[in-house]
Steps between C-alpha positions, in 0.01 A plus 500: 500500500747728655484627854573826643576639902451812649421608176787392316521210209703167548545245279404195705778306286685692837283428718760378759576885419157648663476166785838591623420878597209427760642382859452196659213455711468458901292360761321818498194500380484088509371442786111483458578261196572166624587373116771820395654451868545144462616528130720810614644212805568232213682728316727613758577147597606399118666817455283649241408811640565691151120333397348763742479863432331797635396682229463904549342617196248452252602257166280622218413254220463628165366239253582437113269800459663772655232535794685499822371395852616578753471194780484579896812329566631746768522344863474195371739151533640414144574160444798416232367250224767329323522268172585185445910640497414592850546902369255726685238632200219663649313599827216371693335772745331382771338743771550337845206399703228507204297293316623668171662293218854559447568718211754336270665797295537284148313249485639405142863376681439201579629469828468360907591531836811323521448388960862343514769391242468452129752222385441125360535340854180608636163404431320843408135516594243684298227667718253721363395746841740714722337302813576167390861549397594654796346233682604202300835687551536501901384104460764405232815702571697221637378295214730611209210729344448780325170703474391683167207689580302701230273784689235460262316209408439561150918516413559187667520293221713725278745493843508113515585489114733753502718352826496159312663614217804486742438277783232221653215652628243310723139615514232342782145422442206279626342208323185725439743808343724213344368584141494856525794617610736229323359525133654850408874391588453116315858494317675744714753433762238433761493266792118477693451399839164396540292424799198364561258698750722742686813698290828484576490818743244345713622172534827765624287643749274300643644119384776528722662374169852569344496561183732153392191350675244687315657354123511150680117464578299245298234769353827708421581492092785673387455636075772574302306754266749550259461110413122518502459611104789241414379100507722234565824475276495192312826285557706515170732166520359187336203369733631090492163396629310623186502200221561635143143381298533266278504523151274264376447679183863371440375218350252456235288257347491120652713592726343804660213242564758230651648751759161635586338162537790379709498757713091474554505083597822562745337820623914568498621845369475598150915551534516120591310377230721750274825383605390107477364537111861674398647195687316261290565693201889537584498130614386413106639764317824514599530106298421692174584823473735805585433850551679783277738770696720730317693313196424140635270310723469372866326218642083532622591347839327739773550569872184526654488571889155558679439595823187297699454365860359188592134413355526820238458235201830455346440147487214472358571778193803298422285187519294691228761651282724157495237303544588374125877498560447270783340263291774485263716456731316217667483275168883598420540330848315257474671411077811527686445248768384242245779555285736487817344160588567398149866606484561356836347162398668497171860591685441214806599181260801659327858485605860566375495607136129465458483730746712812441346477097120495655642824765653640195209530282244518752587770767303475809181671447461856720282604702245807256406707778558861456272687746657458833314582844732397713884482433820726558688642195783269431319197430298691276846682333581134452251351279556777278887463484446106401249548282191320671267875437565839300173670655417529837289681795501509855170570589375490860266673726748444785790719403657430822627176322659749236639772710547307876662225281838365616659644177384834588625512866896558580760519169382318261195760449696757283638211253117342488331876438828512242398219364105553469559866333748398232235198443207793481673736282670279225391152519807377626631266803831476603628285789836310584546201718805334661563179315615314820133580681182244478331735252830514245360564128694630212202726417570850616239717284195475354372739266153636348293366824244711650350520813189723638431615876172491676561550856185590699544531904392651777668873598714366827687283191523763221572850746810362596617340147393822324688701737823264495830669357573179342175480279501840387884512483511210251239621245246209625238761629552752231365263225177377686160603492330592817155481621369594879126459462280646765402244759136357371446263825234694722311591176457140329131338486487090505134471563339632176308201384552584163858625508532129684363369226705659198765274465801610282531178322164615290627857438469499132820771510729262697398221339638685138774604705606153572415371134831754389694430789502109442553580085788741600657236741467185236520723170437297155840438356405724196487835791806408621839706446652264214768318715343574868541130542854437699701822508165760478487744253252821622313721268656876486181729571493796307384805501174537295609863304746774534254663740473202736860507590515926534186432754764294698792689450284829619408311845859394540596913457191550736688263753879609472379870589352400821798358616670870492582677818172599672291324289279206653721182381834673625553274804380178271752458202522170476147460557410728237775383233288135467142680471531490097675148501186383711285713262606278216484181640138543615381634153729197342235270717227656412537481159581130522223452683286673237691256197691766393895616378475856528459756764240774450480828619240419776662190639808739585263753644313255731824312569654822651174520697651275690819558512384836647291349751775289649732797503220661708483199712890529549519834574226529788615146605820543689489916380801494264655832644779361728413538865476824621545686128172694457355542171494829293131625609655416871814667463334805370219500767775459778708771341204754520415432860835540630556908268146547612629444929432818677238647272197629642329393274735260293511620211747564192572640207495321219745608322709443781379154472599467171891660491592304867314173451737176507656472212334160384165629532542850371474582114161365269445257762390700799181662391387128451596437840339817642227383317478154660555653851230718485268239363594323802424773770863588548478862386339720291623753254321833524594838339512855683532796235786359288669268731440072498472369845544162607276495846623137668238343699511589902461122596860413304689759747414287817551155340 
């Protein structure tokens, strides 16, 4: 469109050109039109006079198709419309004194009536009627406002876009109008103030209201429109109240039906039941056989540590799972006793040399028991060192004895933790007393012992020993397996009659269960490793074929590249380092428990099922990220916001996105990260023409 006056053609592009040869106006002429005179008065007072003009001449119009008009402009007041760079673009004639719509001279520049100062520090205000803005104006000007006021109705929402390109820009409505007017400017730099009966203005007018006291009434809501077509962004760190399921498909066969059936008579969760059948299995295994890793072979021992509060079950699945153990136990005991009564009997009549040849050939018999409840480490280092048991287990539901222990409190913790990972990781005990003490021995070391773990407790005893520098500094914590079950009390039912009247003890699958855990504990002499009696010899598990032990070594790769920089196992090294050693030893049991000497393909799949889900558990436990360090998606997210600052709207390029990034998340890895953020209503990648934009969400840049 180009525009042409007093007959002569100028390219609007100018139009500061045409708008600077017409004079300003006066009061002349103003005085029968309350509105003009009052606008004319607030422009004097701000010192904007230049936005009043008299025009003297006739603007003709000539359209895209040559056909000029020529618009009665002459005598009338021409009012400067400026964009959103506050640069005067067109005119707006308006005849004083008349009912006549003001006749905007391009209605294609999108443009307003700029009533005071254009600059970030003021609110602007969009109005869509000459009346109302001036108005609105005389109420606000002490208020920090600026009016934009488009003279015709129907460009009022191009104005409003187009001034929040570059700046805020409020709008008001009522409740009834709420709809309507806010829908077209959804996504744009938009703030509503809406009201419920009476607008803005009249509240103004006839309220006796300010306007502070206007946003502060109850039926007052205040939208942020540019938010309204984003949802909520979803929070991107590790959410530590969100259990990891559990993957009962982990174990197959019998023992699927064990951990299941456990888990339905305790009405404890499935992770419980989990953790207290690789106990058992550990507990027995462990005797017999050793797991393969690398060139050699480790011990099966495990270190099992589950989370659960008071009443969650852990009692009663270990009373399940051990329930056979605990009988073995009890008539080892009980042998024992007898045999101690004997030995004691047959030592009371003897003296001098009678005596020392009886002591010599018959030692004092020692106590069997190797699952311990309650103890503290040293005794337990002990009986290995002389000899009295080569396979052990501390298994308790009150792991407050294990990690509130005296051995664990003040120095001696780091040499005990020392002591229990060395034990863990080759079989071996090491410890050297002073000869002149009470508890002088000339045994220092014992070797090829094994012990397993199951420590169950409630979370105000495991948060603090899972977060202690000592723990995780020594190894301890980086070899265990971790389980943090969600919280089943609420949800339990104890008066089903038949539930009540299912008792375990009949469940055909726990009964079998129990039939292989007693012939595992008291093999036949022709299953056992050929001289397991005395010093024990273990069967070396194998892998089954060539393909068995690339499975493995594949997950091991799997695991070592997660623990690069900005991958998810960065912060957890040592964690991460003992997944396939753990992987191992659980398919090692399983296969024991199955009667067999190899490891197949699917036991190390389903043992790394686990080993994955305890890593999980880890990770969302204490959030393995050291305190404060955000994670890559967060990083990247917080990056965005903070280039995006300023930008009405915020948005940016995405190749600039991709050449300034940080480097640790730039490169292959950030489209995956874009990715993830805009699956998680962060931002959104759009295209315009040839360009990539990243658009970040609105409700990011006030968080």
């Amino acid at each position: 469109m180009r525009l042409i006056a007093d007959e002569k053609a100028h390219a609007f592009s100018v139009g500061f050109e045409m708008i600077s040869r017409f004079d300003a106006a006066t009061r002349q002429g103003l005085a029968d039109d309350d509105t003009l005179l009052n606008l004319y008065n607030l422009c004097e007072q701000l010192g904007i006079q230049d936005k009043l003009l008299h025009l003297d001449s006739n603007i003709t119009i000539t359209t895209g198709f040559d056909t000029g008009l020529r618009a009665p402009t002459a005598g009338t007041l021409g009012l400067v419309l400026s964009s959103n760079q506050d640069q005067p673009v067109t005119l707006a004639s308006v005849t004083p004194s008349s009912n006549q719509k003001p006749l905007i001279i391009d209605r294609m520049q999108p443009s307003a009536l700029i009533i005071g100062t254009l600059d970030s520090t003021r609110e602007l205000i969009a109005v869509d009627n000459l009346d109302d803005a001036v108005m609105l104006a005389q109420c606000l000007i002490n208020d920090n406002v600026t009016i934009l006021t488009s003279l015709d109705s129907l460009l009022f929402n191009g104005m409003v876009k187009h001034f929040a390109e570059a700046y805020p820009v409020t709008i008001f409505t009522t409740l009834d109008q709420k709809d309507k007017v806010c829908k077209p400017f959804k996504g744009e730099n938009v703030k509503a103030i809406v009201t419920s009966d009476r607008n803005v203005l009249e509240h103004l007018e006839y309220g006796n209201l300010s306007y502070s006291d206007i946003l502060t009434l109850d039926d007052t809501t205040i939208l942020d429109l540019q938010a309204e077509i984003w949802g909520e962004p979803e929070p991107l760190a590790n959410n530590p109240n969100k259990p990891t399921p559990y993957p009962i498909d982990a174990f197959t066969g019998l023992l699927k039906h064990v951990v299941s059936a456990v888990a339905h008579y305790t009405q404890a969760p499935t992770a419980i039941a989990g953790q207290c059948v690789l106990g058992a299995l550990a507990h027995m295994g462990q005797r017999f056989v050793d797991a393969p890793m690398g060139h050699g072979h480790m011990p099966t021992s495990l270190i099992l540590i589950t989370e659960g509060e008071s009443g969650s079950g852990k009692s009663q699945a270990m009373g399940l799972t051990h329930f056979k153990i605990r009988e073995y136990e009890k008539q080892l005991y009980a042998d024992y006793l007898i045999e101690l009564s004997s030995w004691e009997n047959d030592k009371a009549s003897l003296k001098g040399k009678e005596l020392a040849d009886f002591l010599d050939s018959n030692p004092k018999p020692q106590n069997p028991k190797t699952m311990f409840k309650e103890a503290t480490i040293e005794p337990i280092l002990d009986k290995f060192i002389d000899g009295s048991i080569s396979n052990a287990s501390w298994t308790t539901d009150e792991a407050a004895q294990f990690f509130n222990g005296h051995t664990m409190k003040g120095d001696t913790a780091g040499n005990a933790l020392s002591s229990l990972t060395t034990l863990y990781s080759d079989g071996e005990v090491s410890r050297l007393r002073s000869q002149k003490s009470a508890y002088a021995t000339p045994h220092t070391d014992a070797y090829n012992v094994r012990m397993t773990l199951l420590l169950q407790g409630q979370r105000v005893i495991l948060e603090p020993a899972l977060a202690d520098p000592v723990m995780n500094g020594q190894g301890f914590l980086a070899r265990a397996l971790i389980a943090c079950p969600e919280d089943l009390r609420g949800q339990r039912v104890w008066n089903d009659e038949q539930r009540n009247n299912d008792s375990p003890y009949d469940n055909p699958y726990l009964i079998e269960y129990w039939a292989r855990c007693q012939s595992l504990l008291d093999p036949l002499p022709a299953n056992l490793p050929s001289d397991s009696i005395g010093a024990p010899k273990r069967i070396k598990m194998q892998w089954a074929d060539k393909q068995t032990q690339q499975a493995f070594d594949d997950f091991r790769q799997l695991i070592e590249d997660r623990q690069a920089h900005g991958q998810p196992l960065e912060y957890l090294k040592a964690y991460a380092s003992r997944m396939a050693e753990n992987a191992s030893r659980i398919a090692s049991l399983m296969a024991f428990f199955d009667g067999r000497n190899t490891i197949t393909t699917d036991d190390i799949k389903r043992a790394f099922m686990l080993v994955e889900y305890s890593t999980a558990e880890r990770l969302r436990y204490l959030d393995a990220t050291p305190t404060g360090e955000q994670n890559d998606s967060e990083k990247l997210s917080s990056w965005l916001v903070d280039k995006a600052r300023g930008k009405k709207p915020p948005i940016l390029n995405k190749s600039f996105v991709s050449q300034n990034a940080p480097n640790a998340i730039r490169g292959k890895k950030l489209n995956g990260l874009l990715d993830d953020l805009e699956s998680m209503g962060h931002i959104r990648l759009e295209n315009d023409g040839r360009r990539r934009l990243v658009c970040i969400n609105p409700k990011l840049m006030s968080a």
